[in-house]
C-alpha beads as a LAMMPS data file, in Angstrom:
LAMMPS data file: protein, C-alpha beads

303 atoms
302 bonds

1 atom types
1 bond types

-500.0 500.0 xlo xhi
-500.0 500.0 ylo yhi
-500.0 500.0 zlo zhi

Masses

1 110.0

Atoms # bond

1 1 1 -143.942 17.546 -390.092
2 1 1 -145.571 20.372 -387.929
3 1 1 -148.865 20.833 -388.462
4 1 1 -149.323 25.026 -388.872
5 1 1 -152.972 25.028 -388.427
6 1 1 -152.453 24.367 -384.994
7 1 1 -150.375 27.730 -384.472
8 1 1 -153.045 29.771 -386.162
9 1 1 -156.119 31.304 -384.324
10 1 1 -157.959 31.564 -386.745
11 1 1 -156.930 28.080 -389.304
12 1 1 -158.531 27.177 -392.525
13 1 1 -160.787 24.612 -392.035
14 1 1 -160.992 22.853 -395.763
15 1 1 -160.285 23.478 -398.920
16 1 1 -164.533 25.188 -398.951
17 1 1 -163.310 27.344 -396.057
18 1 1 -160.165 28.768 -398.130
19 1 1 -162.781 29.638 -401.141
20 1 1 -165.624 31.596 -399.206
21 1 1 -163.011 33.589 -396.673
22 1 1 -161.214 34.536 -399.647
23 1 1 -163.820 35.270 -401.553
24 1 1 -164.971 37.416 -398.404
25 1 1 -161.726 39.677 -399.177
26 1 1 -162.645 40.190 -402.449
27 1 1 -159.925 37.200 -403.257
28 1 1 -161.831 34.781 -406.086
29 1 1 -159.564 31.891 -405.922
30 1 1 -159.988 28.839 -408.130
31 1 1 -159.620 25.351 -406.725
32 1 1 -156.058 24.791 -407.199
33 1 1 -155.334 28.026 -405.179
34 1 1 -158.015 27.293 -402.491
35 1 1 -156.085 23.700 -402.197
36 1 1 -152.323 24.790 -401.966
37 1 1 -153.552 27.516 -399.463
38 1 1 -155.326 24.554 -397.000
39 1 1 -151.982 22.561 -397.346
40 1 1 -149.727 25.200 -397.160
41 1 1 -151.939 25.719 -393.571
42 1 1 -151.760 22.326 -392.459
43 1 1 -148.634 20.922 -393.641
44 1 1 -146.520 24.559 -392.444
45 1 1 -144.777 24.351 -396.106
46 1 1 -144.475 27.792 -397.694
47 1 1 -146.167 28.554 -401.220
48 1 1 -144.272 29.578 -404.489
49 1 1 -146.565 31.378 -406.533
50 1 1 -145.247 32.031 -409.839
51 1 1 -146.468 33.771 -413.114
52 1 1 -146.568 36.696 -415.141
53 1 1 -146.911 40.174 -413.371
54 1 1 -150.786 41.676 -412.174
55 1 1 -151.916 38.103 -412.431
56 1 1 -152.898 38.755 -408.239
57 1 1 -150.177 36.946 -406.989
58 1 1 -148.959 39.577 -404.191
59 1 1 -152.667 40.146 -403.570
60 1 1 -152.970 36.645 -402.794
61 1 1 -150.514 37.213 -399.709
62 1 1 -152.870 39.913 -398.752
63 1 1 -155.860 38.183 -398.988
64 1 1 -154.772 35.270 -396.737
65 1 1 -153.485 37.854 -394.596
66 1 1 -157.212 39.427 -394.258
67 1 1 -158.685 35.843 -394.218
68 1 1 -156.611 34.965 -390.584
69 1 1 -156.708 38.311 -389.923
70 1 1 -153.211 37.435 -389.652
71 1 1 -150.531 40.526 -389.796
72 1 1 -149.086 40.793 -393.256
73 1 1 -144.933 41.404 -393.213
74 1 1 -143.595 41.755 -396.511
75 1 1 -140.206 41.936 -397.774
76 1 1 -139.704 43.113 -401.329
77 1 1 -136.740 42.014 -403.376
78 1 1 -134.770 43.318 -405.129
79 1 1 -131.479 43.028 -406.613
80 1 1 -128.650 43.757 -404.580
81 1 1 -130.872 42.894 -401.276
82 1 1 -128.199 41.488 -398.360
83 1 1 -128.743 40.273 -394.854
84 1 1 -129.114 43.742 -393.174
85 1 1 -131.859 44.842 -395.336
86 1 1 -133.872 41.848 -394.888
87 1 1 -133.045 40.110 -391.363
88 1 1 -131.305 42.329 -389.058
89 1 1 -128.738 44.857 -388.213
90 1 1 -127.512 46.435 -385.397
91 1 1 -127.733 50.231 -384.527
92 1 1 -124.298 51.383 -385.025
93 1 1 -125.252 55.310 -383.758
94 1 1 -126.854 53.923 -381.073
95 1 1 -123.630 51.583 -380.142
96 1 1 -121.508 54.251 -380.745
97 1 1 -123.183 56.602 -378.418
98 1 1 -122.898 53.797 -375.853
99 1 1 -119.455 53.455 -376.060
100 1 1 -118.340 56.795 -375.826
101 1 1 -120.598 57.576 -372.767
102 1 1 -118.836 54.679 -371.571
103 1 1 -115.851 55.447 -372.445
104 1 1 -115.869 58.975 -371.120
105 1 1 -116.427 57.857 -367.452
106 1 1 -119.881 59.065 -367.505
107 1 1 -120.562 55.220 -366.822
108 1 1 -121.136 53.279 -364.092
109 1 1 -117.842 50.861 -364.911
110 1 1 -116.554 52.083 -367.987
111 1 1 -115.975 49.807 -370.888
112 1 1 -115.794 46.824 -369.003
113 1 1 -119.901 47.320 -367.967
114 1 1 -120.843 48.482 -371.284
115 1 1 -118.566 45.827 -373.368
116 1 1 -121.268 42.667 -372.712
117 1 1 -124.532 44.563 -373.905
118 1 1 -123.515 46.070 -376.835
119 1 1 -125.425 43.397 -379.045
120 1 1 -128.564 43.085 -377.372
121 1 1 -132.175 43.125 -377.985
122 1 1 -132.122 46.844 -377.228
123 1 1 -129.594 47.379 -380.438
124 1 1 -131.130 44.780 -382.609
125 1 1 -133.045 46.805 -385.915
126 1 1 -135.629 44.000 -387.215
127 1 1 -136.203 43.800 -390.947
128 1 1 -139.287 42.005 -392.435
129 1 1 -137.728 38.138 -391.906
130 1 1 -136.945 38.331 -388.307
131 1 1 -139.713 40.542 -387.674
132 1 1 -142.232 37.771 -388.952
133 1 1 -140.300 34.771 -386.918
134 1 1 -140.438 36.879 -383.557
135 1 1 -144.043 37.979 -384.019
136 1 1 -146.248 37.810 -381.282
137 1 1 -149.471 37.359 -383.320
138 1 1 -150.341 35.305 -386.066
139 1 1 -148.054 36.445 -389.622
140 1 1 -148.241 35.937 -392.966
141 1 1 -144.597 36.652 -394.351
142 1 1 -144.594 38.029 -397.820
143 1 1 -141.416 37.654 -399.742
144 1 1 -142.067 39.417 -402.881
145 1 1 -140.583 38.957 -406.259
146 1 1 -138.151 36.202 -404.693
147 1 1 -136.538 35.994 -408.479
148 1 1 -134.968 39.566 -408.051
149 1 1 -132.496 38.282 -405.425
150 1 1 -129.225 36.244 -405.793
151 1 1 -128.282 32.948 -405.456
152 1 1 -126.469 33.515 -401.979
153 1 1 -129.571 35.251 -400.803
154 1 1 -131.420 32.140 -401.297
155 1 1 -129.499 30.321 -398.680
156 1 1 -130.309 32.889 -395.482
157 1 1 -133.847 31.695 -396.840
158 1 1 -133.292 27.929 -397.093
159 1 1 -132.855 27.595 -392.849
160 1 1 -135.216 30.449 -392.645
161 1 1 -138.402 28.025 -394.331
162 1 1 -137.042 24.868 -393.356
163 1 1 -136.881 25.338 -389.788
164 1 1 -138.723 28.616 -388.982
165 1 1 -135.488 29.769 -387.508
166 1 1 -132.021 32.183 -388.344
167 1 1 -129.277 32.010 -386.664
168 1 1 -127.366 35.189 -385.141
169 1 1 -123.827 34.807 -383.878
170 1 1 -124.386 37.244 -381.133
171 1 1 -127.337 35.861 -379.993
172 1 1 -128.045 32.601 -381.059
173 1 1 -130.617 30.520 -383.214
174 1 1 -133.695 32.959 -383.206
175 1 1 -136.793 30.440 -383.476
176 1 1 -140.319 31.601 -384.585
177 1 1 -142.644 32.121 -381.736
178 1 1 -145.260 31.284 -384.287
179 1 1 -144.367 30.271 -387.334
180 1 1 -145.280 32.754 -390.450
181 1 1 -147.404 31.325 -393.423
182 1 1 -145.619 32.184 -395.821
183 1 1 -145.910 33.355 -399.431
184 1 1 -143.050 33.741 -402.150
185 1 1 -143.743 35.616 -405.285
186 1 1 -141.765 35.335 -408.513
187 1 1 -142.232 36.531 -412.246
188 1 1 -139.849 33.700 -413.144
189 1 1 -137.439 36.304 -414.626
190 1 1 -134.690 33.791 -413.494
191 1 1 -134.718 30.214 -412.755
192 1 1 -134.964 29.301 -408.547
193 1 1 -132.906 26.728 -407.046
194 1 1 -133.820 23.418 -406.385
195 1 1 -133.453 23.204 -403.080
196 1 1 -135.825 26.550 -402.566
197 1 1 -138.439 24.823 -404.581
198 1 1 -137.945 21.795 -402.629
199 1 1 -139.472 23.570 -399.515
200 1 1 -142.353 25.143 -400.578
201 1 1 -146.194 23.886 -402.487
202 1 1 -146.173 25.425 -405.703
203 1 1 -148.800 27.223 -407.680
204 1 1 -148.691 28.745 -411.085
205 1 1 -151.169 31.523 -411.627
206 1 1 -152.128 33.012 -414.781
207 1 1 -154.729 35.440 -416.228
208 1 1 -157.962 34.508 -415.748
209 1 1 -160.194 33.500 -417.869
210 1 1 -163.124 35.587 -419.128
211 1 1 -165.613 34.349 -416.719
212 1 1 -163.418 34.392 -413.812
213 1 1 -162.185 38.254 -414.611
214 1 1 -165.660 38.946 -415.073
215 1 1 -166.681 37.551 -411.789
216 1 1 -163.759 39.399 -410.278
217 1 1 -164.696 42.818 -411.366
218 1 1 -168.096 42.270 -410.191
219 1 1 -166.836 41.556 -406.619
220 1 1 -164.385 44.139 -406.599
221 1 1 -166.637 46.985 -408.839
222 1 1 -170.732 46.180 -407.630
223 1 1 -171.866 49.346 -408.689
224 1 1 -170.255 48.824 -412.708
225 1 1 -173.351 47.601 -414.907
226 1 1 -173.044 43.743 -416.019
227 1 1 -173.186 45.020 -419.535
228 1 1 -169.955 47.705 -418.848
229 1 1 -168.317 44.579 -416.949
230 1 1 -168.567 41.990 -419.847
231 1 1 -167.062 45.325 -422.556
232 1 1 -164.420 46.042 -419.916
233 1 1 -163.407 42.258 -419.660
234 1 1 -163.139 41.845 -423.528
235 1 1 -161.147 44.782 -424.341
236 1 1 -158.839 43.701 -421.740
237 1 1 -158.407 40.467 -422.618
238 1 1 -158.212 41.116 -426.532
239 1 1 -155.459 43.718 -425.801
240 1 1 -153.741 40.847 -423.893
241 1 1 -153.631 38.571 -426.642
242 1 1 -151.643 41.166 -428.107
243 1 1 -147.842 41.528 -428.434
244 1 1 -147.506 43.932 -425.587
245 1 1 -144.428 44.825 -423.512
246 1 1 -147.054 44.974 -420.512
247 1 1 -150.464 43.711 -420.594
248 1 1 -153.014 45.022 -418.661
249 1 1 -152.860 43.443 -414.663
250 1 1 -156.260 42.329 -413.274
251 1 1 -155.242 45.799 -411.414
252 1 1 -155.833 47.592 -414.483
253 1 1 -159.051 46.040 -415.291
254 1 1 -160.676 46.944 -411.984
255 1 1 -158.846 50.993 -412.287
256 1 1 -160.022 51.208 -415.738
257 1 1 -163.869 50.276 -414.433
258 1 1 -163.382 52.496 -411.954
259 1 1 -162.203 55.277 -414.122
260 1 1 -165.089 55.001 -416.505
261 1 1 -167.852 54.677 -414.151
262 1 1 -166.041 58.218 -412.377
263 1 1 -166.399 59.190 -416.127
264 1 1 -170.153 58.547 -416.338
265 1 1 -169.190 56.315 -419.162
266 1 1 -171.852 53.119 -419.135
267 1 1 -171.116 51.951 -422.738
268 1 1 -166.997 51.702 -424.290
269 1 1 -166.562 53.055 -427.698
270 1 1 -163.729 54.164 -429.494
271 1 1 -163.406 57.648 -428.633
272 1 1 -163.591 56.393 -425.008
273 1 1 -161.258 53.808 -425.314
274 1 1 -158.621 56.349 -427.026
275 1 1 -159.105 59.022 -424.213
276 1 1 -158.774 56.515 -421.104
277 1 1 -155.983 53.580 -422.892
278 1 1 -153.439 55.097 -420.693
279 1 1 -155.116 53.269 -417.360
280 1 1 -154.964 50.383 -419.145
281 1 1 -151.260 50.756 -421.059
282 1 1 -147.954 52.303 -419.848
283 1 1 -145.962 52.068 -422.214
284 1 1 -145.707 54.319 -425.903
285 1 1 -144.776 51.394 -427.755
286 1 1 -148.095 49.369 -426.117
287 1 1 -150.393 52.543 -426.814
288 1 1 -149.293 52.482 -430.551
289 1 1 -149.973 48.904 -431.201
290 1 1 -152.933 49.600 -429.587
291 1 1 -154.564 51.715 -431.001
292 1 1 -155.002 50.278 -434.035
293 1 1 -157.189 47.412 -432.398
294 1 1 -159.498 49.889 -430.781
295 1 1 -162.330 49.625 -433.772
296 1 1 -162.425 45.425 -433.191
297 1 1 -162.539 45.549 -429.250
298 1 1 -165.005 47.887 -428.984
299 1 1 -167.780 46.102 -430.717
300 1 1 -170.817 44.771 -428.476
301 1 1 -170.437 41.645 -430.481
302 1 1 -165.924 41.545 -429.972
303 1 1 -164.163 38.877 -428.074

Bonds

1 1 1 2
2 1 2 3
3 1 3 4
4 1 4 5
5 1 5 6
6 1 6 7
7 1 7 8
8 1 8 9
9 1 9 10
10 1 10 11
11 1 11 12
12 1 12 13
13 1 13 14
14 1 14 15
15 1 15 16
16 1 16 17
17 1 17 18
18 1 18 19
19 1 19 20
20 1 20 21
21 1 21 22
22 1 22 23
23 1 23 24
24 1 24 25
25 1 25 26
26 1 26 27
27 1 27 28
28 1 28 29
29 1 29 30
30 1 30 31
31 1 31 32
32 1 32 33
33 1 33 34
34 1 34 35
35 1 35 36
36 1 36 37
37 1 37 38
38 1 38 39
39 1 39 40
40 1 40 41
41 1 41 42
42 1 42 43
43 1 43 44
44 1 44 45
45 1 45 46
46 1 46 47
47 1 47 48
48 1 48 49
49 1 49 50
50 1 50 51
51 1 51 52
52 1 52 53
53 1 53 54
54 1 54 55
55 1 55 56
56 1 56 57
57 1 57 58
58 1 58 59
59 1 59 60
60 1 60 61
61 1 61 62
62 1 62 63
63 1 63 64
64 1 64 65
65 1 65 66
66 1 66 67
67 1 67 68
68 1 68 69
69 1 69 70
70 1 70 71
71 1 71 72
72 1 72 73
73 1 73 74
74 1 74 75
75 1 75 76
76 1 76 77
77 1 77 78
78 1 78 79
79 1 79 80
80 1 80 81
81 1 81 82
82 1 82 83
83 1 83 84
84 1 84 85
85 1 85 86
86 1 86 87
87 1 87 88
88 1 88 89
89 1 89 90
90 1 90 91
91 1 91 92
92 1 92 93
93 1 93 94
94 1 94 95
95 1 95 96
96 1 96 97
97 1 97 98
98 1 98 99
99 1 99 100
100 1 100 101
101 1 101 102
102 1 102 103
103 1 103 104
104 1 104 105
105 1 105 106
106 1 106 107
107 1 107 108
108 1 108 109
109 1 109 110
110 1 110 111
111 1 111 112
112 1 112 113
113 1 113 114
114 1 114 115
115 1 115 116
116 1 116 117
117 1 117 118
118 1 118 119
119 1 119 120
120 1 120 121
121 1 121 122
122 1 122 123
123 1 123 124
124 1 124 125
125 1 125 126
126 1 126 127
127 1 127 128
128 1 128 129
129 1 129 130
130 1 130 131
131 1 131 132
132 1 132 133
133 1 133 134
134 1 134 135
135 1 135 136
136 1 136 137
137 1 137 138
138 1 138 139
139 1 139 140
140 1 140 141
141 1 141 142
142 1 142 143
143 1 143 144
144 1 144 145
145 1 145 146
146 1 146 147
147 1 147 148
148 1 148 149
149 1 149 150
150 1 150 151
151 1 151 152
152 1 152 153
153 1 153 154
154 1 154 155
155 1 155 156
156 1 156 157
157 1 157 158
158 1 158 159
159 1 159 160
160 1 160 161
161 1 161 162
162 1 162 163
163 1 163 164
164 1 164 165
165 1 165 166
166 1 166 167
167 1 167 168
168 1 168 169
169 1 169 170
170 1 170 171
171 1 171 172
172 1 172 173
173 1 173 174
174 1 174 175
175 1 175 176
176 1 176 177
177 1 177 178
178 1 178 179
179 1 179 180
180 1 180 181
181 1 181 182
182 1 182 183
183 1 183 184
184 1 184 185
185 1 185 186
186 1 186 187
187 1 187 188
188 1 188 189
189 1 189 190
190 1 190 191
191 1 191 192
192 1 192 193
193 1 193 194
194 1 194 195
195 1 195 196
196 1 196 197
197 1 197 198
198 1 198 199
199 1 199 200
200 1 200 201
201 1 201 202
202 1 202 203
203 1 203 204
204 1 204 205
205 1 205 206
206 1 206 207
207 1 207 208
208 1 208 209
209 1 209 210
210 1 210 211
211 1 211 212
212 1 212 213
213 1 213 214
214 1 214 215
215 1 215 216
216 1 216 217
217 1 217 218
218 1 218 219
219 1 219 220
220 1 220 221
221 1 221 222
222 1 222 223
223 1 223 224
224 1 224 225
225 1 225 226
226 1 226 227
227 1 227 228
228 1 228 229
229 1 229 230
230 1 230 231
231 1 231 232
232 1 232 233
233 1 233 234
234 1 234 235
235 1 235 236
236 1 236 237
237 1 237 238
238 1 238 239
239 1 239 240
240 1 240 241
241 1 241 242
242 1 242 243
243 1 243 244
244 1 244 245
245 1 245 246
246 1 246 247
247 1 247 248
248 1 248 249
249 1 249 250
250 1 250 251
251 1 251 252
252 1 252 253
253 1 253 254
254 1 254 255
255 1 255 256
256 1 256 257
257 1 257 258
258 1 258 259
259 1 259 260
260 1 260 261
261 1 261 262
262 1 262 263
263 1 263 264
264 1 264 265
265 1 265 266
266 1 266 267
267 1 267 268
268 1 268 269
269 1 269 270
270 1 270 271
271 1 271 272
272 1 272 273
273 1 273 274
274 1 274 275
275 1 275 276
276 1 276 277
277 1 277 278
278 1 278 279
279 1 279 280
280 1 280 281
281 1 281 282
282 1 282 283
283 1 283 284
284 1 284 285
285 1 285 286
286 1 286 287
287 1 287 288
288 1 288 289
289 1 289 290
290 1 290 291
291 1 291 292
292 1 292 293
293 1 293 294
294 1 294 295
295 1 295 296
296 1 296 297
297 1 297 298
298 1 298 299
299 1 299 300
300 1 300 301
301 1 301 302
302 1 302 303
């Protein structure tokens, strides 16, 4: 099995070494995450992280990114995404143009000349998979929301991770130069195959808990008092023990700090919380059921 670290300028040492240059992004991973992230490193095996949305799973990607100081590709799903969007295609204008100036004798032999370069590297349109496996410096290869794609799509990713090579029938088998880490996203809004599953370390991410969201928002927010912090953290996670159609994302927590320190606000009552729900909430239904839990969340002595 090839050993990734050994690609990577700048490599995770240890599991201690994934925490602190995390951290140093503003990343505060836990010690499951800090160990799939060393593997992932040294055993070249992509990571699955699943769980609900704003639970920091993209930002994950971005972190490790910033940690390697690594360039960060990213290709998001979506349904409907084919081959052309998200590996290659060729540039038909530019072909075309070719031909016809070819074809029109302005050439220097006419079709023949013009008939054997017509799919090469200076036609070739890289999307976000090839553009990670022919990258120069070291990548980390985002493929976001992976559940949003089909079934068929899935395959052009099986050789992709398994090998760290695509094949192109006018070119050939297209092998990384150095090998992306790679990160898969999914809300688990449909169930993956086996055999993607099979290729990569999996983690499962959800909300934090109170301490660690706390600990978060300090890293993220310095200049929100500890006192604001612990209110902001309570409200947020009482609202998300509600039935919402979407809870507030770690995301939300940090805007909403930031929106009431902008505010001058250093203390969250209930007038507050009415006027600035709407960083936190986006959804009528969600404000609604809401707002009748605004007089319990707002107590000093809630959560």
């Amino acid at each position: 099995m090839r050993d990734a670290s050994e690609g990577l300028e700048r490599a995770f040492t240890g599991v201690e070494d994934v925490r602190e240059r995390l951290g140093a992004t503003g990343y505060l991973a836990d010690d499951a995450t800090s160990t799939v992230v060393h593997l992932a490193g040294r055993l070249g095996k992509p990571v699955l992280v699943e769980g609900p949305a704003g639970v920091g799973k993209t930002e994950l990607a971005k972190a490790v990114a910033s940690a390697l100081d690594a360039d960060l590709v990213r290709l998001q799903c979506y349904e409907g995404l084919d081959e052309a969007r998200a590996l290659y295609e060729w540039d038909y204008k530019k072909q075309l143009l070719r031909i016809q100036h070819a074809t029109a004798g302005d050439g220097d032999g006419g079709w023949q000349d013009v008939h054997d370069d017509l799919f090469g590297e200076e036609y070739l349109l890289e999307r976000p998979l090839l553009r990670a496996l022919r990258a120069e410096r070291d990548t980390v290869l985002l493929i976001d929301e992976v559940d949003k794609v089909d079934v068929e799509f899935e395959a052009l990713l099986l050789e992709i991770l398994s090998d760290f090579q695509v094949t192109i029938p006018e070119l050939g088998t297209v092998r990384g130069r150095r090998p992306p880490f790679v990160v898969l996203t999914s809300n688990a809004t449909r169930e993956l195959s086996e055999a993607l599953r099979r290729r990569c370390l999996y983690l499962h991410l959800e909300y934090p808990s109170i301490e660690r969201e706390r600990a978060i928002v300090a890293a993220r927010v310095p200049d929100a008092p500890a006192a604001l912090t612990d209110q902001v953290v309570r409200v947020v996670r009482s609202l998300r023990a509600l039935e919402l159609r979407k809870p507030p994302s770690i995301s939300e927590t940090l805007d909403w700090t930031r929106a009431l320190l902008e505010l001058g606000v250093t203390s969250i009552d209930e007038s507050t919380m009415s006027s600035t729900l709407t960083v936190l909430l986006k959804h009528h239904r969600d404000l609604e059921r809401a707002a009748g839990h605004l007089g319990a969340v707002t107590r000093p002595d809630a959560g």
